[in-house]
C-alpha positions as CSV (number, residue, x, y, z in Angstrom):
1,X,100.7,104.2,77.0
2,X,103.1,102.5,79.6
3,X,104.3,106.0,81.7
4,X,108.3,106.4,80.7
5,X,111.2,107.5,83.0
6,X,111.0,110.9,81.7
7,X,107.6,111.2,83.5
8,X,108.8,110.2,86.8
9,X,112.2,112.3,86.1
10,X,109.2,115.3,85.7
11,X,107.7,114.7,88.9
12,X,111.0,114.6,90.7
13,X,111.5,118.2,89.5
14,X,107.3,119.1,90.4
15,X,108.1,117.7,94.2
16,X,111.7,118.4,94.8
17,X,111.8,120.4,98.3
18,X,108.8,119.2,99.2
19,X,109.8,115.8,99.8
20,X,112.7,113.6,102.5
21,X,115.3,112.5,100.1
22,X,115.5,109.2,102.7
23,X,118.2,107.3,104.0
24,X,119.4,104.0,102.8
25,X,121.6,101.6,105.4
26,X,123.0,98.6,104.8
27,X,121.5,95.5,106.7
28,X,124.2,92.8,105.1
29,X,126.5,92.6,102.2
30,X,125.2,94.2,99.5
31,X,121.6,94.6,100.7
32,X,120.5,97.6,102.1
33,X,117.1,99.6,103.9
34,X,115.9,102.4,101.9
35,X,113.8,103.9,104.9
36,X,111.3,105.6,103.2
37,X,109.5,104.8,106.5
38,X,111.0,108.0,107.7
39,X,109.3,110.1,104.8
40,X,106.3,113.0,105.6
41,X,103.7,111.5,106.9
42,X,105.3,108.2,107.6
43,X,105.0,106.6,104.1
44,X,106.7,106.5,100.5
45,X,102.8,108.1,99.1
46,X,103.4,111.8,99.4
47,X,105.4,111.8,96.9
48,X,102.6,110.8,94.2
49,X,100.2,113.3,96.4
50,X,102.9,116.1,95.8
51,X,102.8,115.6,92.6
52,X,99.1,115.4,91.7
53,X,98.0,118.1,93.1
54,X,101.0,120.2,92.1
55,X,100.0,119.1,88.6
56,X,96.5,120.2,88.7
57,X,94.2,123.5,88.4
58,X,92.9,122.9,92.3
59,X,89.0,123.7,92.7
60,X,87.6,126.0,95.6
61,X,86.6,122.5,97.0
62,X,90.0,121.1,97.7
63,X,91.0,117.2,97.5
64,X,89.4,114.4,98.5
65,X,91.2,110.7,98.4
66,X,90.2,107.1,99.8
67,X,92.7,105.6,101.6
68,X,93.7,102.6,103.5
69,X,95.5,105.1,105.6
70,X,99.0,106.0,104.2
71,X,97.7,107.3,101.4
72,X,95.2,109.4,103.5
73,X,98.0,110.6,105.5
74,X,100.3,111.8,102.2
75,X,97.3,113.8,100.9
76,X,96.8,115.1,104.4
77,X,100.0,116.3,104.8
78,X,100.6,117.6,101.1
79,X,97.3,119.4,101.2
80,X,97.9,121.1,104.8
81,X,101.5,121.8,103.7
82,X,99.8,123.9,100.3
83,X,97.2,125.4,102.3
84,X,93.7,123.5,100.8
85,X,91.1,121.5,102.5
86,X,91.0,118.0,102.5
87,X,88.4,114.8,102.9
88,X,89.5,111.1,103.6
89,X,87.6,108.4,103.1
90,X,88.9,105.3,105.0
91,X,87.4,101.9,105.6
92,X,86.9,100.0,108.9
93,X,90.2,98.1,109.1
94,X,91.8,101.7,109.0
95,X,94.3,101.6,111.8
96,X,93.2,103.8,115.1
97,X,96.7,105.0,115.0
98,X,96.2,106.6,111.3
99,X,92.9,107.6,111.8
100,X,94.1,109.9,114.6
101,X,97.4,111.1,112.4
102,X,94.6,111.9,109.5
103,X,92.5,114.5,112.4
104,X,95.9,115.6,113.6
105,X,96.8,117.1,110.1
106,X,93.3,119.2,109.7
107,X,91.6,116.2,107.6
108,X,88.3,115.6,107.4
109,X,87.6,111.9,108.0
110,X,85.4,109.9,107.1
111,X,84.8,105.8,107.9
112,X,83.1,104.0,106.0
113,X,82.5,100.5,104.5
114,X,84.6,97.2,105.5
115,X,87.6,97.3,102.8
116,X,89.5,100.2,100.9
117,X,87.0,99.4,97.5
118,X,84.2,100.7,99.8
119,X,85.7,103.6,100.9
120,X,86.5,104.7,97.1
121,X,82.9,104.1,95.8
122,X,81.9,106.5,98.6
123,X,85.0,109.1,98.4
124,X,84.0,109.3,94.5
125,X,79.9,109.8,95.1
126,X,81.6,112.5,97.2
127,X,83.8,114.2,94.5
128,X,81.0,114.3,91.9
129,X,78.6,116.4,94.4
130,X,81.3,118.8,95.4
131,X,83.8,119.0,92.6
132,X,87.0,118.2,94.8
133,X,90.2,117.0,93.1
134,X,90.5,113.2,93.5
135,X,93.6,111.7,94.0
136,X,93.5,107.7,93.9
137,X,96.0,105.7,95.8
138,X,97.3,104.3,93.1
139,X,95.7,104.7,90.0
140,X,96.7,108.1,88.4
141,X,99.3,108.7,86.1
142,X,100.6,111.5,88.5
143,X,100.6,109.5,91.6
144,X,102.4,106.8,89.8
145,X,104.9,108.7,88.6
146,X,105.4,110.7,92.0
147,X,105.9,107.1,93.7
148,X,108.4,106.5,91.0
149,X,111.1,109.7,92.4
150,X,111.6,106.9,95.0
151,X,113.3,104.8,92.2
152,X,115.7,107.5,91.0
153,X,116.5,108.8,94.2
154,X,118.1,104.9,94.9
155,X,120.2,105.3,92.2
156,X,121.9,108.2,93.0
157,X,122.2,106.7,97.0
158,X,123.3,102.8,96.1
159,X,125.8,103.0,92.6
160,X,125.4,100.5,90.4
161,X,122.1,99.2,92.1
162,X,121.0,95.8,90.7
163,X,117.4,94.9,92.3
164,X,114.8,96.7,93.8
165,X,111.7,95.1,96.2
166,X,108.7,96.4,97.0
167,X,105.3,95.8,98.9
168,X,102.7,96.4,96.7
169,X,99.1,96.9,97.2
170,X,97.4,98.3,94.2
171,X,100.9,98.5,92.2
172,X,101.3,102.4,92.8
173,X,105.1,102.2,94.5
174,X,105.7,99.0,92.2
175,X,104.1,100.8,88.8
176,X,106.5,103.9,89.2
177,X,109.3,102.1,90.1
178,X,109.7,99.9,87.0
179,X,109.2,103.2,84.9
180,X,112.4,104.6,86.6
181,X,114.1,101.8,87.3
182,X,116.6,99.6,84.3
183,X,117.2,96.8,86.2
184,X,115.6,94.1,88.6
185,X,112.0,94.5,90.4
186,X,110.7,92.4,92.8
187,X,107.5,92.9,93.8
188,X,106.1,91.1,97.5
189,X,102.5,90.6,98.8
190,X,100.7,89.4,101.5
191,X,99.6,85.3,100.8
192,X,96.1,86.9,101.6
193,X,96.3,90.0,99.3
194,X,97.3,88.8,95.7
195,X,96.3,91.6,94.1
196,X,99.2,92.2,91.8
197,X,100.2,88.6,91.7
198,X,96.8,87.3,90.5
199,X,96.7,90.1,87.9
200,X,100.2,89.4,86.4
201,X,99.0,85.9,85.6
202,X,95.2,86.9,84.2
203,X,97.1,89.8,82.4
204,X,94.4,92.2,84.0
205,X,92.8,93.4,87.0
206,X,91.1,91.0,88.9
207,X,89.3,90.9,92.2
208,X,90.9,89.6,95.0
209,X,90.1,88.8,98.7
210,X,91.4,91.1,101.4
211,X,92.6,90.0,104.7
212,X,95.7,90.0,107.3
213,X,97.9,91.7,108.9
214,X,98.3,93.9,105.7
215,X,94.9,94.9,105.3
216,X,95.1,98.4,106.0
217,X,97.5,99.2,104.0
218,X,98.1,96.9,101.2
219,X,94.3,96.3,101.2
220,X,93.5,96.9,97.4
221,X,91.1,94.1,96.1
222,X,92.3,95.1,92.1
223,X,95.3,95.7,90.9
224,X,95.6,99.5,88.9
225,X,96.0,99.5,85.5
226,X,98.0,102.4,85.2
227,X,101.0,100.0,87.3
228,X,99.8,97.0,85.9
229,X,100.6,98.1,82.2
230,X,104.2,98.4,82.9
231,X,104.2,95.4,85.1
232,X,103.5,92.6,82.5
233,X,107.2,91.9,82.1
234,X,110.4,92.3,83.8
235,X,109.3,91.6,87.4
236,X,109.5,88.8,90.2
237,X,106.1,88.4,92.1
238,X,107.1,86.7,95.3
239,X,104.0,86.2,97.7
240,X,105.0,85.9,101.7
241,X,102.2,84.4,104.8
242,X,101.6,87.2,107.7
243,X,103.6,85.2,109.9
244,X,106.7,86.2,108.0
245,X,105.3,89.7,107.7
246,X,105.0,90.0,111.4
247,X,108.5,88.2,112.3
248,X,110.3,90.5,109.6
249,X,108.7,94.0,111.4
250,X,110.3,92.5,114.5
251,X,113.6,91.7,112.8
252,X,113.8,95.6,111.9
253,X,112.5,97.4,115.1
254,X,115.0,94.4,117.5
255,X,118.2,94.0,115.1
256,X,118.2,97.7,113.1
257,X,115.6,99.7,115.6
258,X,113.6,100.6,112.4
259,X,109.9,101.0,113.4
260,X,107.8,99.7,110.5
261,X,104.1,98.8,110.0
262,X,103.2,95.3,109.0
263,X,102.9,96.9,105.5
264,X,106.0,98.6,105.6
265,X,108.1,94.9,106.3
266,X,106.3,92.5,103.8
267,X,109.5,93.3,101.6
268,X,111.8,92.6,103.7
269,X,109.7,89.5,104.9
270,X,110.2,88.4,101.4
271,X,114.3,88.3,101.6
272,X,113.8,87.0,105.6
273,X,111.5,83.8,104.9
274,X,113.5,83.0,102.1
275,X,111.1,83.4,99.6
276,X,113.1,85.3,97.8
277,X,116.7,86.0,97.3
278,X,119.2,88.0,95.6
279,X,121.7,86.9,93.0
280,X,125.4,86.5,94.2
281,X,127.4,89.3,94.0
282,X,124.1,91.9,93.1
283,X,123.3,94.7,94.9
284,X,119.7,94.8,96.2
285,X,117.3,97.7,98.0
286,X,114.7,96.8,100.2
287,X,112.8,99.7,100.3
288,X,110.6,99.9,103.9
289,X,108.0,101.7,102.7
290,X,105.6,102.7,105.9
291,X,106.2,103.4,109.8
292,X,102.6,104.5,110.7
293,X,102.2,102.1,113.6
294,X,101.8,102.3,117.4
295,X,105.2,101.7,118.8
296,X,103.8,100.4,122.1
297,X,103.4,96.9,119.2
298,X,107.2,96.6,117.9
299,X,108.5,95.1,121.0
């Protein structure tokens, strides 16, 4: 069953208080920032963390998660915040800079494997031996619909909102947005991470190569199928090259001092490059969806 509005109106209620409601500025006519980039723990995913484990009967042995980072970070925070241990498992191309965030919040870490789909094989040989809640990036009904708040909480900021675009790695942000959200979603990815585009046109998850400058973060070699359900229809997949990723996180930090990660710019590298663009006279949210970088890079 698709998940519905209603759930994501739910979670809103499960993590209000515990999450930024985050600003939105306007960049040009009628196209705005939401800076989710400025949430806990630098990304949009604590909301669906929030929300998961707020949702569940917690065991004795905490939560445990696989991350690329971001997602790390959100259960981090979320579980420090609500007192329970927590175990990350991350892969290789985990940025140094998130590694260290994930020790700073009382995480256990744990590297392993080359890619993100590593890392969750491991994390879940971990939950079945010690019985810890698992939270998946992007593949729980929970997570999705905590991702989703995002959705609403634009369209009480922009009235009369017309389009929303996303970066999307395994479909989680995407997934809960177009439950929420009645009108347009676009939904960008790296040239060298399909993952969501290759699974719209096989009409199911397939694998995918990772690489780039998104790898961390929007490293997800299959698409979820929890997202993927309510993605079939109503969405524009618009695909970007890393060179437009990494001129659009300069655009942000040098014209609108917004410090993103390459992740966090690959939607607004969609409307930048010009592979994308919104109608005339339609009102469009770019949401910037993660800042964990090292700033000593922006510049």
């Amino acid at each position: 069953m698709r998940l519905t509005r209603d759930e994501v109106i739910d979670a809103a209620s499960v993590i209000g208080g515990r999450v930024r409601r985050t600003p939105v500025v306007e960049a040009a006519p009628g196209v705005w920032l939401k800076l989710e980039c400025l949430q806990h723990s630098g990304s949009f995913k604590v909301r669906g963390a929030f929300n998961r484990i707020l949702s569940a009967d917690l065991p004795a042995a905490g939560v445990i998660a696989a991350s690329g980072g971001n997602h790390g970070l959100a259960v981090a925070y979320a579980a420090r915040a609500l007192g329970i241990r927590a175990e990350i498992f991350v892969p290789e191309v985990c940025a140094p800079v998130k590694i260290a965030g994930l020790r700073a919040l009382g995480a256990e870490v744990v590297v392993t494997g080359a890619i993100y789909a590593d890392a969750l094989d491991a994390s879940r040989k971990r939950a079945a031996e010690t019985g810890a809640l698992e939270l998946h990036a992007y593949d729980q009904r929970e997570v999705v619909a905590g991702q989703g708040t995002l959705a609403v909480e634009l369209e009480e900021q922009i009235p009369g909102l017309d389009t929303i675009v996303v970066a999307a790695g395994g479909g989680g942000l995407a997934g809960g947005v177009r439950a929420a959200f009645g009108g347009e979603v676009v939904v960008v990815e790296p040239e060298l991470i399909p993952t969501i585009h290759e699974a719209l046109s096989a009409r199911e998850p397939v694998g995918v190569e990772v690489s780039g400058v998104g790898a961390d973060a929007l490293g997800a070699s299959r698409a979820g199928r929890i997202a993927l359900e309510g993605l079939q229809d109503r969405v524009t997949s618009v695909l970007v090259t890393d060179e437009a990723i990494v001129e659009a996180r300069r655009t942000l930090w040098r014209d609108h001092r917004v410090a993103a990660e390459h992740a966090g710019a690959a939607a607004f590298a969609a409307l930048q490059s010009g592979r994308w663009a919104p109608r005339a006279g339609t009102t469009t949210a770019i949401v910037v969806c993660g800042s964990n970088t090292d700033p000593s890079t922006l510049a």
